[in-house]
C-alpha angles and dihedrals in degrees: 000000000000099000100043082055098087083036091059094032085062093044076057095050104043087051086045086049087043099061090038085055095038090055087047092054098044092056115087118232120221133190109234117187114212139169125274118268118312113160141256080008099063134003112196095199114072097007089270143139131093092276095044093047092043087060097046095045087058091038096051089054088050089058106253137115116208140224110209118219118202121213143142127284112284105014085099090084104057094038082052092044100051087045087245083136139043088222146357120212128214109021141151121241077206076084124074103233092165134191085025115074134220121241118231112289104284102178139029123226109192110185106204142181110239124193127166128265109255090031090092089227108159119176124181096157140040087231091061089070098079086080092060131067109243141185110204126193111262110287099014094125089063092036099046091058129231105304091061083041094063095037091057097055099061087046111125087237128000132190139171120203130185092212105069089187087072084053088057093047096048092050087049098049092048086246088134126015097228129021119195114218140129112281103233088049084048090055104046095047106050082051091057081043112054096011089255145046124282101193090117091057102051135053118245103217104198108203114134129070115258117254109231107205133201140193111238128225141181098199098074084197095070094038090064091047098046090055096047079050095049093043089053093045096051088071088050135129087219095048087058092045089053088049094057098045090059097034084233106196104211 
């Protein structure tokens, strides 16, 4: 009886090793392009950050593991298009990706002005920026429109940096008096950056539109699915949770 114990504890086990690798196998694997790394969006290393575990979450009760892809900005909608990947995150329905087709909006982007409380910056209007210094995101000035576009060059000084942590770090040492940048990037740096968050100390200035993004798909099949996924997710205990891990201003 003793001795047939370990014998019966590893018949245990390999039946145990047999259904894991049996789930693993069931589940379809898709390759999924997303952005480089844009916290707390997405966090290249460890397949983390709120956009990249959302996906994931609706994929996994569909029944898919994913293979993310990184790549730069943009390059989603070719590799879509030509059917080289299942799927492309983050993209705007502003692009043509035919004959592939774009899910329902699944996240939210809200670029935003930010000044600090106690400076008496009040902005109603992208054209009242060009009586603040600024330091914009790279690209911004292309990406903001025109009428950005005009503000920023009467600015009294104007900067776009790639590292939007230095963005973080120049608002925060009173080094410009507005920086432009997405909320929830706003947010999650100056926690990184202070060890808590500074919302409270600073004025979110909303004026400009949101940007509604989707994922984009060629086979129209698991387009559909996936949407009737996301709009039951959303209700979900799990999708609140999410929200609360990364402090997701919405």
């Amino acid at each position: 009886m003793i001795r047939s114990l370990p014998v019966a504890l590893l018949k245990v086990f390999l039946v145990f090793l047999f259904v894991v690798a049996s789930d693993y196998a069931l589940a379809k694997r898709l390759d999924v392009t997303v952005g480089w790394t844009k916290p707390p969006y997405v966090i290249e290393q460890g397949d983390t950050g709120f956009e990249i575990e959302l996906i994931r979450a609706i994929f996994k009760q569909m029944g898919y593991q994913l293979n993310f892809i990184y790549l730069p900005f943009g390059r989603s909608y070719d590799l879509v298009k030509l059917g080289k990947v299942d799927v492309g995150m983050t993209l705007s329905s502003k692009l043509d990706i035919s004959p592939a087709k774009f899910s329902e909006p699944y996240i939210i982007y809200q670029n935003v002005a930010i000044s600090l409380k106690g400076r008496g910056i009040s902005i109603e209007e992208i054209s009242e920026l060009q009586r603040y210094s600024i330091v914009g995101f790279q690209n911004a000035n292309f990406i903001l429109g025109e009428q950005y576009s005009k503000a920023v060059q009467s600015s009294p000084f104007y900067v776009e940096l790639p590292e939007q942590k230095k963005q973080v770090e120049m608002l925060l040492k009173g080094r410009t008096d507005v920086v432009v940048m997405d909320v929830n990037i706003f947010n999650y740096l100056s926690k990184e950056f202070l060890g808590k968050s500074h919302m409270e100390n600073v004025d979110v200035h909303k004026i400009f539109p949101t940007n509604p993004y989707r994922l984009g798909f060629l086979d129209d099949s698991l387009r559909q699915d996936f949407d009737r996924h996301w709009q039951k997710f959303r209700n979900t205990e799990q999708y609140q949770l999410l929200l609360q891990q990364y402090d997701f201003l919405q």
